[in-house]
N, C-alpha and C positions, 0 to 999 in steps of 0.2 A: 727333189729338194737338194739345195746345193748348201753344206750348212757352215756357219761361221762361225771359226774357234778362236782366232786373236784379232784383234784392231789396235791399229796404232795410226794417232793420229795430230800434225801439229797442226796449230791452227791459232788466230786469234785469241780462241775461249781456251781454259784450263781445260784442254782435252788428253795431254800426253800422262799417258796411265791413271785414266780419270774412270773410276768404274762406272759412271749414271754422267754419259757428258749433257742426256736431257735436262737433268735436274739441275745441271749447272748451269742451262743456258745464259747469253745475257746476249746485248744488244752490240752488234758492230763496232770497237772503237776503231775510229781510225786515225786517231794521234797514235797508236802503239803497231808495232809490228806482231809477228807473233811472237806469242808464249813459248819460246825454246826450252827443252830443256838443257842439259849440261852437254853438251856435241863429244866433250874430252872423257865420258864414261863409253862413248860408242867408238869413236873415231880417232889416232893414231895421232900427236901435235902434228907431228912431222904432214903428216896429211889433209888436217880440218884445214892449214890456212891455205891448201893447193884448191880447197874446193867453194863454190860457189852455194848460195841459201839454200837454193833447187833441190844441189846436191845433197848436202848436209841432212834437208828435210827428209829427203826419200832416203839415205841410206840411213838413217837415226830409224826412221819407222821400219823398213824391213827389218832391222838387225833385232829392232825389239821387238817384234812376229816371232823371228827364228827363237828369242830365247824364251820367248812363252810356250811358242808352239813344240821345242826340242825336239825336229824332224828335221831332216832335210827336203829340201820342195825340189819338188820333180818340173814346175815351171813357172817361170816369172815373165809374169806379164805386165806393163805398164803403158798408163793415160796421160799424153799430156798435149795441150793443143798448141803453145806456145815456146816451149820448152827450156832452155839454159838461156833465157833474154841478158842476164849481167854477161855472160862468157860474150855472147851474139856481140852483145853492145860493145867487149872491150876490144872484142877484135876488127871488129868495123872501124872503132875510132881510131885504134892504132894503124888499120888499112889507109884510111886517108891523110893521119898527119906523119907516119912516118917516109924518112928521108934518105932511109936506106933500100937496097933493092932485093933482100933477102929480110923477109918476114917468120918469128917465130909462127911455126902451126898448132902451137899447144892450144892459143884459146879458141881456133878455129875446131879444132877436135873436140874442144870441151862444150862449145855450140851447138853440135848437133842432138836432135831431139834423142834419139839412143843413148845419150851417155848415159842417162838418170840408171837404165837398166843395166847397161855394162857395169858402173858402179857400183850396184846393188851383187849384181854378178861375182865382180872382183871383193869385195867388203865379205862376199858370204863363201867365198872359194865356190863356189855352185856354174855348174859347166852345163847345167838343163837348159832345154828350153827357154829363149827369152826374147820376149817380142814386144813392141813398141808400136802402140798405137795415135793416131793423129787425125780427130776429125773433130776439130772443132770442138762446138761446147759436149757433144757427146765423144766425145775421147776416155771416158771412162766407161762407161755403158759397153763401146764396141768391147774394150779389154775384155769386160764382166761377161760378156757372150765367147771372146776366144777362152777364157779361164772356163767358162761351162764345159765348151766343144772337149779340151784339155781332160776334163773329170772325163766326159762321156769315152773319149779316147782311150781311159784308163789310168791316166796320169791319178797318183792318191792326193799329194797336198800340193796348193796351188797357191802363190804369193800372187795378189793383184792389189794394184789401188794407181793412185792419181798425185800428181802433183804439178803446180805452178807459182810462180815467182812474178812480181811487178818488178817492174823501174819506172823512174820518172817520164818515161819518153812515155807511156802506154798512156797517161794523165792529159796527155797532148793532143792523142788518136782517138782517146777512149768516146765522145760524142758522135765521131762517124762511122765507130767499126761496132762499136755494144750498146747497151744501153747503160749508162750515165747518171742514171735515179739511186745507185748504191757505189759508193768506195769501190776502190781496186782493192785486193788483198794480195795474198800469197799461203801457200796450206800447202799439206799431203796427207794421205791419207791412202793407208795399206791396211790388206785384209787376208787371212789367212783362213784358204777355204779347203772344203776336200767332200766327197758324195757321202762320207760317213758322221753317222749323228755324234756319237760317243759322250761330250759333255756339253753341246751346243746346246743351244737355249733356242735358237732364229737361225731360219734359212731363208737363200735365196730361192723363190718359187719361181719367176719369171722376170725376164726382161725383155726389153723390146726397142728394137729405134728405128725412126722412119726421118728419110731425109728429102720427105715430099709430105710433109704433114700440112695440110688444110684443115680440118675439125676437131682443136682439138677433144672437147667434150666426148665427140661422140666416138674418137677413137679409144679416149679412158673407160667408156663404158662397155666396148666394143673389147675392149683388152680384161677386163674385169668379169665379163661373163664367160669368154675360153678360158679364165683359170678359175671359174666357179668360188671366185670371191664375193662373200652374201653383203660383207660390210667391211669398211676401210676403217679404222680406228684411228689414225695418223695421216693425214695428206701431206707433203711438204713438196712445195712448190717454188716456182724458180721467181715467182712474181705474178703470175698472173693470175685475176679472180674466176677459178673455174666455176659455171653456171649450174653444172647440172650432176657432179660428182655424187649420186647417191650414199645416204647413212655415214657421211663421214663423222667420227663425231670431235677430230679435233685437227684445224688449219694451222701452219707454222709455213710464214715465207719463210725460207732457210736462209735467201741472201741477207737480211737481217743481222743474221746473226752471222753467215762466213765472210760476210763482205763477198764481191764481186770476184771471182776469176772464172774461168774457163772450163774447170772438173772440181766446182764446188759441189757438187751430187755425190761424188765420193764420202765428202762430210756429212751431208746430207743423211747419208746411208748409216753411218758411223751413228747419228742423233737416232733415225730411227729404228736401230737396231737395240740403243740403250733404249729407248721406250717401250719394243716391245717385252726387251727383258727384265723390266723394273716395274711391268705395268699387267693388271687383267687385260690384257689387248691382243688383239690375233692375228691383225694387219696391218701393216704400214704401207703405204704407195708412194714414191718420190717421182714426179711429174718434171722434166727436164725439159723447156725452152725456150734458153734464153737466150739461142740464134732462132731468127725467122726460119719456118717452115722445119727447121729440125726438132725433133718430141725424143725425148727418152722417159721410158718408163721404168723402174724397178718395182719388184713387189716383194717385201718379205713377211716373213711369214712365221710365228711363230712355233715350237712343236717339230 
């Protein structure tokens, strides 16, 4: 068991230091953006207005880990499939309209999918390990497996979680690149893990991803009896109506409620983590795919 001591997470819903974000569920708006909370209690003036949403989000949620968690983390890892899109966007349009022959590099630096952890890195003085993952919609799953290898390694406390950002250009692509049945969002969502139990409530028990998935039923079933899980108390799903998921006894599309991005299972994990610890429950499974042929599975686990 891999067990979880802090979450932080912004999001659409009242998630940012929300102790039961289950309880508060509610349904996707997408006239609002998200629920920030105050950036100028985390982040420096001089620096919130250098930084982009992305930014803002992941380094708000790590710094409020560090101050719950009061460790320092031995490695930061982070998800994200699409990564700095505003920085991407301003420097491309300034590539093509500008007139000069010397281009600032700042927003191109600030583009690249790493910054979210360098930032995090720089925000926390923290010089450990820090890795940066990019696969698509499972880009927080792979993180969740280098954050395991990380414990297994010896590493004690582990920062990992997810973050991404819309723009309006993604509203244009969004029909031929995702699925189009739910809003675009934006969220992040960090988690502060380590092999030891001390006040945890839920752990990670397993994870899993396959990026040649054909069935998926029969690999949840296939996945739930090597970790001798008898009953799932919690499914939460990316959208699709699993057939044959035994003893589940309660369904929650998630994208409902995160809106649509790319390492919405991050939040996903965040809901089922408040479920199992605000609830008689022993299991939650989050079922990840919403690219073809890719599946992530999570299982946590109470205890």
């Amino acid at each position: 068991m891999y067990y979880i001591h802090t979450i932080s997470s912004i999001s659409n819903q009242d998630s940012f230091r929300n102790e039961n974000v289950y309880a508060s569920l509610r349904d996707f708006d997408k006239e609002n953006d998200v629920v920030a909370p105050d950036y100028k209690e985390f982040i420096p003036r001089n620096s919130l207005r250098r930084l982009s949403p992305i930014l803002r989000m992941g380094l708000t949620c790590a710094m409020e880990c560090k101050n719950v968690m009061d460790k320092d983390f031995d490695s930061i890892v982070v998800g994200t499939a699409l990564g700095c899109l505003k920085d991407t966007e301003k420097f491309l349009n300034t590539f093509i309209t500008s007139t000069s022959d010397f281009l600032s590099p700042t927003a191109f630096i600030q583009s690249t999918h790493n910054t979210i952890g360098g930032q995090i890195s720089l925000g926390l003085n923290n010089h450990a390990y820090n890795m940066t993952h990019t696969q698509n919609n499972l880009s927080f799953e792979v993180s969740l497996i280098d954050a395991i290898l990380c414990i297994n390694d010896g590493k004690k406390n582990v920062l990992v979680g997810a973050a991404e950002e819309k723009i309006d250009f993604l509203e244009l692509v969004q029909p031929s690149l995702i699925s189009n049945d739910y809003p675009l969002a934006s969220g992040a969502s960090f988690f502060a893990i380590s092999g030891e139990k001390e006040k945890s409530k839920v752990g990670i028990q397993a994870v899993k991803t396959n990026f040649n998935s054909t069935n998926i039923d029969d690999e949840i079933q296939q996945f739930l009896a090597e970790e001798n899980c008898p009953q799932v108390d919690l499914l939460l799903s990316s959208g699709t109506v699993l057939k044959n998921t035994s003893s589940k006894k309660e369904v929650v599309n998630y994208l409902k409620n995160t809106g649509l991005h790319y390492s919405s299972s991050a939040f996903a994990m965040h809901i089922a983590h408040d479920f199992l610890a605000n609830n008689d429950a022993n299991y939650a499974l989050i079922v990840n795919d919403l690219c073809k042929s890719n599946l992530g599975l999570i299982l946590l686990k109470k205890g």
